[in-house]
N, C-alpha and C positions, 0 to 999 in steps of 0.2 A: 320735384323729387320723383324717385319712380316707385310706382304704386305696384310693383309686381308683389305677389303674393309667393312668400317660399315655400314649395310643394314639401306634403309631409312626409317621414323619414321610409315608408313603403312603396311610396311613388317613386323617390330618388332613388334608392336599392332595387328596385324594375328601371329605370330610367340606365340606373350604373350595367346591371346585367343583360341591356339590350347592347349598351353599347361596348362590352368586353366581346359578346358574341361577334358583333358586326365585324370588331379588331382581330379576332381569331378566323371571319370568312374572308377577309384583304389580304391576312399571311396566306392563308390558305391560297387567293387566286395568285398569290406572290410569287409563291413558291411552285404554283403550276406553269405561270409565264416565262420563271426562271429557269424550269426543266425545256421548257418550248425552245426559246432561245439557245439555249447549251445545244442543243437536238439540231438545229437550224445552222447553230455554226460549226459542227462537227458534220454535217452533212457538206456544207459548203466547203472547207477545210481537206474533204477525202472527195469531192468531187475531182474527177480526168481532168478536166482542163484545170483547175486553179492546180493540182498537183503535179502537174508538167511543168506551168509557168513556176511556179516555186521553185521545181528540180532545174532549170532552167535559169534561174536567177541564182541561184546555189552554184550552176558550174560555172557563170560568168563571172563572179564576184572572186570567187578563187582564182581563176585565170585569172581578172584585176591583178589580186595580190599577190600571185606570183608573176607578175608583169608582164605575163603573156597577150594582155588585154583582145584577146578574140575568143 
């Protein structure tokens, strides 16, 4: 059987409030990574070249659909 010992009710209530904290510094880097990446892909997204090739694919696909295909 297992002989562990269950810590007393002040140990576990430090045990519980270390690790609410640690859950509140992981949202915290969460939600900084999340702003990184938004940051990253709206950088990408307004970049010249990927904004050309979009406008560029935008006037092709219309010509497509109006069966001009050039």
């Amino acid at each position: 059987m297992n002989n562990q010992k269950i810590p007393d009710i002040e140990t576990r209530e430090k045990s519980v409030s270390r690790l609410r904290e640690a859950c509140l510094m992981l949202d915290a880097l969460n939600m900084t990574l999340d702003e990184a990446i938004a940051s990253a892909e709206a950088d990408i997204r307004n970049n010249n070249i990927n904004r050309r090739r979009r406008q560029e694919a935008e006037r092709l696909f219309t010509n497509y659909k109006k069966g001009n295909r050039t």
